[in-house]
C-alpha positions in Angstrom: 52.4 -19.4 -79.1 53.5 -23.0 -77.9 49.9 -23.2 -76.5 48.1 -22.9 -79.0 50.7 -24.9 -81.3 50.1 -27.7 -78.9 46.2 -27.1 -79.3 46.3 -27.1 -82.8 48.4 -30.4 -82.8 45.7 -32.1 -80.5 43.1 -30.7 -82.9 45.0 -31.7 -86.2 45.6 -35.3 -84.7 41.5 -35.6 -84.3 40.8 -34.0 -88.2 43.6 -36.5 -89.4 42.1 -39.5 -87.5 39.0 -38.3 -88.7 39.8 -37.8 -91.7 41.3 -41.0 -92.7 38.7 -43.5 -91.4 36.2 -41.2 -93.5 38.1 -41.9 -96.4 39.0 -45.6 -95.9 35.3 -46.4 -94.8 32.7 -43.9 -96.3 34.6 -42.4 -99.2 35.9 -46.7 -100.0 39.4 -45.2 -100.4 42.0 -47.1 -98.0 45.2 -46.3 -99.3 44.2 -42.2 -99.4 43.0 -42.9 -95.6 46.2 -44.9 -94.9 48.3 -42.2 -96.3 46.0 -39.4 -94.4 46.6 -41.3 -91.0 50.3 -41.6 -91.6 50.2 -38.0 -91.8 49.6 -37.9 -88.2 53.2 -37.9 -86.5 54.3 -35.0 -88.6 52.0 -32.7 -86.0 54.3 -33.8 -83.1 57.6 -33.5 -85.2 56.3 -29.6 -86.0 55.9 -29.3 -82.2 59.3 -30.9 -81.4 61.0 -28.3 -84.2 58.8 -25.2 -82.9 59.5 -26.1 -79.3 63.5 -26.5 -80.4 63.4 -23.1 -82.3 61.9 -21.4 -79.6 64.6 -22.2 -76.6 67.3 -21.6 -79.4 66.3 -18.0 -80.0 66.6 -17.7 -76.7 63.0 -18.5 -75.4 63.1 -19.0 -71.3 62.4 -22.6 -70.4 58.3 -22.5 -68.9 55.7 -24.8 -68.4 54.6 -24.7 -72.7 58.0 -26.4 -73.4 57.1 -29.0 -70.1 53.5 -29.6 -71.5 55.3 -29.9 -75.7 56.8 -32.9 -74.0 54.4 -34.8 -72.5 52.4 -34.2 -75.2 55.1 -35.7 -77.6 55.2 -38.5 -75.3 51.7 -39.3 -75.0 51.6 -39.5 -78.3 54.5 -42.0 -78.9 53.3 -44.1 -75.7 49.5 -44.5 -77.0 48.8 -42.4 -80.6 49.4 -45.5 -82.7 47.2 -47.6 -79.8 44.2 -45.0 -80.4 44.4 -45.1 -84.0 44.1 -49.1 -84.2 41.2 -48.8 -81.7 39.6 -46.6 -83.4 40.1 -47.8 -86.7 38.8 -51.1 -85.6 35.4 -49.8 -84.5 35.1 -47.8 -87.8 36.0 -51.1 -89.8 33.0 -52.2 -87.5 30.8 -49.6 -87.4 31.0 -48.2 -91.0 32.4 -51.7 -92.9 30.8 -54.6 -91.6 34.0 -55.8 -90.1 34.9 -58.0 -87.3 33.3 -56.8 -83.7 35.8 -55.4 -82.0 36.6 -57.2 -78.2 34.8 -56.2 -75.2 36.3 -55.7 -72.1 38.1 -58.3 -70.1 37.8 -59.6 -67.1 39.9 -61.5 -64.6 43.9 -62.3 -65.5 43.1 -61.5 -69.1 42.1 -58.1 -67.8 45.3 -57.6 -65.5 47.4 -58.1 -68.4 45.8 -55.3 -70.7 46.0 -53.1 -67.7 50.2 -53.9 -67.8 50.1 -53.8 -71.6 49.0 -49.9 -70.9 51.3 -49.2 -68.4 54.4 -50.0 -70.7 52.8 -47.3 -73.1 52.2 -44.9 -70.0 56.4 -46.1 -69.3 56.7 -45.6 -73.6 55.4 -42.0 -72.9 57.4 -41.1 -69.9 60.3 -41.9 -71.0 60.3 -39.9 -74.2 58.8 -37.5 -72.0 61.5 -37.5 -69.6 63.8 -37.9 -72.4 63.1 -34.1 -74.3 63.2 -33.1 -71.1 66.4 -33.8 -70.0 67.3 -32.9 -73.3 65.8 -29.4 -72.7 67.0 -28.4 -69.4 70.8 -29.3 -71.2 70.0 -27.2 -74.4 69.0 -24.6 -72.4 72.0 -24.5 -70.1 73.2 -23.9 -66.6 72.2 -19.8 -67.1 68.7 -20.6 -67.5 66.0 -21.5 -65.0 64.9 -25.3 -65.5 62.9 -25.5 -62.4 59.7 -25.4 -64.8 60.7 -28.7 -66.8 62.1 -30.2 -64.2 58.1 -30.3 -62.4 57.2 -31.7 -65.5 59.6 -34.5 -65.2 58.2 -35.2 -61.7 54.7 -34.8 -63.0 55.8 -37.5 -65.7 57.2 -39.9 -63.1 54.3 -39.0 -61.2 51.6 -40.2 -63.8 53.6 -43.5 -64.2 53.4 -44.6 -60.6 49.9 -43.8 -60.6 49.2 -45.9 -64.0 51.2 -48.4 -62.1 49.2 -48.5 -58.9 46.1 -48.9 -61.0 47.1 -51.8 -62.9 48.2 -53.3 -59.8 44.6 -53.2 -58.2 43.5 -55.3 -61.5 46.1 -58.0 -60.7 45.3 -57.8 -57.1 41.6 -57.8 -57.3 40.6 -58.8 -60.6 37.7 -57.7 -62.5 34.7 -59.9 -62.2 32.3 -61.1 -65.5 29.1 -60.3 -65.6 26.7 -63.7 -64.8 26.8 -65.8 -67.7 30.5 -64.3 -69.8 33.7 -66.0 -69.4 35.9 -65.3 -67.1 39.1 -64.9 -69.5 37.7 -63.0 -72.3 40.6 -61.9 -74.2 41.4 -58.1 -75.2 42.8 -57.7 -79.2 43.0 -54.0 -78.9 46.8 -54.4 -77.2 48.6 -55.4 -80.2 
């Protein structure tokens, strides 16, 4: 059942993104869209309360409670990020707005890369954070082996993020012939 709650979260965050740049662009009706987009972190609060419910009643700690929270974390660490990207390029695309930045190169490059990571380090630590929580709400009687993985697989992802935005610092990201170097990226704030 957590499955397909977590599948019908992902799903429901796509119709809600959807959703909301349709109305504030096509249908000319930003506040609706506004208020459809705002909509979006009730989903992960009905998966934090469904995955809470579940180990109350007495629900054995697996890998669906493990894969709730690092779903909840990716989420807080880049859901807002992906909503302000994408309603950029539909301001763009769909309203004549402002061309969104293309990608950077060099230092300025490096710095987005780092700028991700503390979202990656956002995620895992809310991550690691419900899990912890879990493995105590479950208590010493119950097997935590399963969300304890997932907090390795967590701390995992972030040294990875992290070695990859090392490379851009170390070797940066050339432009094209003919682009500056330093072209900044907007998308970060």
């Amino acid at each position: 059942m957590l499955v397909a709650l977590i599948i019908a979260c992902e799903v429901g965050f796509w119709v809600l993104l959807a959703g909301g740049l349709a109305l504030r662009y096509l249908a000319k009706m930003p506040r609706l869209g506004a208020a459809v987009l705002l909509c979006e972190p009730l989903l992960e609060l009905a998966l934090l309360v469904a995955t809470a419910v579940d180990l109350r009643n007495g629900g054995e700690p697996s890998w669906t409670h493990g894969l709730a929270a690092l779903y909840i974390g990716y989420t807080v660490g880049y859901g807002h990020y992906t909503v302000k990207w994408l309603d950029r390029h539909a301001a763009y695309r769909l309203a004549g707005g402002p061309k969104p930045p293309g990608p950077a190169y060099g230092k300025a490059r490096a710095v987005h890369e780092w700028k991700l990571w503390l979202r990656t380090l956002a995620g895992a630590a809310v991550a690691l954070g419900l899990l912890q929580a879990a493995i105590w709400y479950a208590g010493g009687a119950a097997d935590t082996e399963a969300l304890e993985s997932w907090q390795y697989a967590a701390l995992r992802v972030l040294g990875i993020h992290a070695v990859i935005a090392a490379t851009y610092t170390l070797w940066p990201r050339k432009a094209p012939a003919g682009q500056p170097q330093e072209e900044s990226v907007r998308a970060d704030r």
